[in-house]
C-alpha positions as CSV (number, residue, x, y, z in Angstrom):
1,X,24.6,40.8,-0.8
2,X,22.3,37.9,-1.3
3,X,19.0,37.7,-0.6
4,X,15.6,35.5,-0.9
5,X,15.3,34.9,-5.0
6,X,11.9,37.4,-6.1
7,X,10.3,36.9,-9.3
8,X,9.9,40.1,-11.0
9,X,6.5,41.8,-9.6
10,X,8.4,41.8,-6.6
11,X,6.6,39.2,-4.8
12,X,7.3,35.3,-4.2
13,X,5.6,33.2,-6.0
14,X,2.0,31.6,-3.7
15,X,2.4,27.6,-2.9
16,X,-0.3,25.3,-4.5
17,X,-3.2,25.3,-3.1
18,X,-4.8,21.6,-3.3
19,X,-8.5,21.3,-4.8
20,X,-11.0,21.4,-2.1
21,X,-12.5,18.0,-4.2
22,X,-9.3,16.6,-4.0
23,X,-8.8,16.5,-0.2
24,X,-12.7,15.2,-0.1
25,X,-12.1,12.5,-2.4
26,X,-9.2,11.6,-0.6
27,X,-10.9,11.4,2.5
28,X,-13.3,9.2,1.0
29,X,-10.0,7.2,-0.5
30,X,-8.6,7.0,2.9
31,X,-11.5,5.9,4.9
32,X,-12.8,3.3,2.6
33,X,-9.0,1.9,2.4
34,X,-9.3,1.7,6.3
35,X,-12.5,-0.2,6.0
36,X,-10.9,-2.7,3.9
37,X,-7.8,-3.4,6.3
38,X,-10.3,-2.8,9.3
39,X,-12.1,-5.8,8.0
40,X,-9.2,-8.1,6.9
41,X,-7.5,-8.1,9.9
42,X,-10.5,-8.2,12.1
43,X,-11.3,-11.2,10.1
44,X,-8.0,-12.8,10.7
45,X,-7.3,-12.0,14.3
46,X,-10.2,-14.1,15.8
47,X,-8.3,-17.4,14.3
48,X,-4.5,-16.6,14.0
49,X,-4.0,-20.9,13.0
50,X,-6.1,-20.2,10.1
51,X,-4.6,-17.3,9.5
52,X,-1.2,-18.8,9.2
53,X,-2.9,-21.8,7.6
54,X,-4.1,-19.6,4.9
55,X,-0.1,-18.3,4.4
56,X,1.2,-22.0,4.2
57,X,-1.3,-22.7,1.7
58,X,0.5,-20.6,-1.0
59,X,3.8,-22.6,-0.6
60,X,6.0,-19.7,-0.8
61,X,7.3,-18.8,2.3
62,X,9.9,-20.6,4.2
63,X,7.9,-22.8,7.5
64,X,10.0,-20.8,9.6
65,X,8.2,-17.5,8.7
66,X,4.3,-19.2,8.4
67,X,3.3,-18.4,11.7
68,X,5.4,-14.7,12.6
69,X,3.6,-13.7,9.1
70,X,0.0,-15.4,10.0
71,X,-0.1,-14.3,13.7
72,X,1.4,-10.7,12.5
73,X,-0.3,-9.8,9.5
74,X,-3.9,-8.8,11.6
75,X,-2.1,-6.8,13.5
76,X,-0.3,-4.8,10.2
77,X,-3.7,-3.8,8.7
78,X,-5.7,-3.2,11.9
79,X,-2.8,-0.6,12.4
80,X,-3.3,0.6,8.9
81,X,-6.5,0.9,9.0
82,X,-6.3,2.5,12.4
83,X,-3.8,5.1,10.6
84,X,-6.3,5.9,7.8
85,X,-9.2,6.5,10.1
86,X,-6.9,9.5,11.7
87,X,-5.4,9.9,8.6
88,X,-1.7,10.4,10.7
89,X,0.9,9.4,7.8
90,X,-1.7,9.2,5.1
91,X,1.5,9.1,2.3
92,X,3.5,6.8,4.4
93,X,0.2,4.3,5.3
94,X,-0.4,4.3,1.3
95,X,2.8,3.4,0.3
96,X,2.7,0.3,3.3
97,X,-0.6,-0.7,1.4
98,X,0.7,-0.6,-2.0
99,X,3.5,-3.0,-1.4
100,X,1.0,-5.1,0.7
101,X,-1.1,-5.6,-1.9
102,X,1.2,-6.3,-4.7
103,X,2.8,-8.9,-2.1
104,X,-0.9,-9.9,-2.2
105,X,-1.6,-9.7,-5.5
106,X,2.2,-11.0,-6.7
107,X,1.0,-14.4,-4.1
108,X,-2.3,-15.0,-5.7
109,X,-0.8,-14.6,-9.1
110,X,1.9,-17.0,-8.1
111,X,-0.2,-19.9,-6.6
112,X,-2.6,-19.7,-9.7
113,X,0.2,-20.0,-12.2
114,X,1.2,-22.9,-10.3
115,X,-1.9,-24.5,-10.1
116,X,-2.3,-24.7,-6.7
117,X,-5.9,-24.1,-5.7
118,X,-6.2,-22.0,-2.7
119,X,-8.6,-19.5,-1.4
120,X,-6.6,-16.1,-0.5
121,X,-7.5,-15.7,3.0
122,X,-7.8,-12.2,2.6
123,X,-10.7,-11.5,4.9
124,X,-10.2,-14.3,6.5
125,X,-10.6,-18.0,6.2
126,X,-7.7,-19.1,3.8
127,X,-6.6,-22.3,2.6
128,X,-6.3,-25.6,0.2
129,X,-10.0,-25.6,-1.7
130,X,-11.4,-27.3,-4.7
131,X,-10.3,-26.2,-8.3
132,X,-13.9,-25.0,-8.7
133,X,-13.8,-23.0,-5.8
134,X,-10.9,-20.9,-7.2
135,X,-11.5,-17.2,-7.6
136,X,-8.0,-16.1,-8.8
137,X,-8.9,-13.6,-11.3
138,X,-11.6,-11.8,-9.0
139,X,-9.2,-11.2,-6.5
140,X,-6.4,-9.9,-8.0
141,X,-8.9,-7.1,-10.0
142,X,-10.1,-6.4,-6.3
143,X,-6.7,-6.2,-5.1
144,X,-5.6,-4.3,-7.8
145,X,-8.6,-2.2,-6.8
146,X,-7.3,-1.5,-3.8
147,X,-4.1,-0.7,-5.0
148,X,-5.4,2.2,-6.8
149,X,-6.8,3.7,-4.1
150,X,-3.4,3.3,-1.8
151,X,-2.0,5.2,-5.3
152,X,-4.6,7.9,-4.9
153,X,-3.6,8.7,-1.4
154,X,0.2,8.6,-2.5
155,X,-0.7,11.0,-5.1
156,X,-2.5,13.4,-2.8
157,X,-1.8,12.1,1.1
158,X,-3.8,15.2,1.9
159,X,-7.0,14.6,3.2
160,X,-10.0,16.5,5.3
161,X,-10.5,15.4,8.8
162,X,-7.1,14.0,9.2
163,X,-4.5,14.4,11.9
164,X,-2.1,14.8,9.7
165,X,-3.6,18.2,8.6
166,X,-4.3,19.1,11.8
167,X,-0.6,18.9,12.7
168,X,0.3,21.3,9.9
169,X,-2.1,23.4,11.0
């Protein structure tokens, strides 16, 4: 007859118990990541032309997709950032930001190696600017920035005041 496997002592082993600094941090993580999508798409969703504008500008994507991506992209990280205030699908939300901002980082690194002298549009605005006006390197160590804290919340999703803890509660 085959039962539940017990470790000798006689008593399953006790699950790991995340560090109370850990979840706090996190929270801090997860609510200053929401600030920063909060403010991007806020940013972009006054002006969706300029928005799209700003995605022409980096001559990658096909003219077909400029304005679904442009007018869409607000409404992706005012939903993220909405998701990381209630912290509902903190792992899931973190891994959407990571591959957001290497698509954002992977575009800014593309239309500098090309030479083509753009500002981001990242919180809002966006578009062809002077060479001098080019801030390339600055923005992809603030992306990247950002892309360690979406790691953080990958690496512990669990956070205090969250729904997500309240649901496995």
């Amino acid at each position: 007859m085959a039962g539940p496997a017990v470790q000798s002592g006689g008593s399953a082993p006790a699950p790991q118990r995340v560090p109370v600094w850990s979840e706090w941090v996190g929270t801090a993580v997860r609510l200053g990541l929401a600030v920063v999508w909060g403010w991007a798409g806020l940013a972009k969703i006054a002006d969706p032309a300029e928005a799209a504008q700003a995605v022409r500008a980096y001559e990658i994507l096909p003219e077909g997709l400029v304005k679904p991506i442009g007018y869409g992209l607000p409404f992706l990280e005012l939903a993220l950032a909405l998701l990381l205030v209630i912290g509902l699908g903190v792992r899931l939300v973190a891994g959407v930001s990571a591959l957001l901002l290497l698509a954002f980082i992977a575009g800014i690194a593309s239309a500098w190696a090309r030479g083509i002298s753009i500002d981001c549009g990242c919180f809002g605005g966006g578009g062809h600017v002077d060479a001098s006006q080019t801030e390339y390197l600055q923005e992809i160590l603030r992306d990247t920035g950002f892309l360690l804290l979406a790691g953080f919340l990958l690496w512990r999703p669990r956070t205090r005041l969250s729904a997500d803890g309240w649901l496995a509660s």
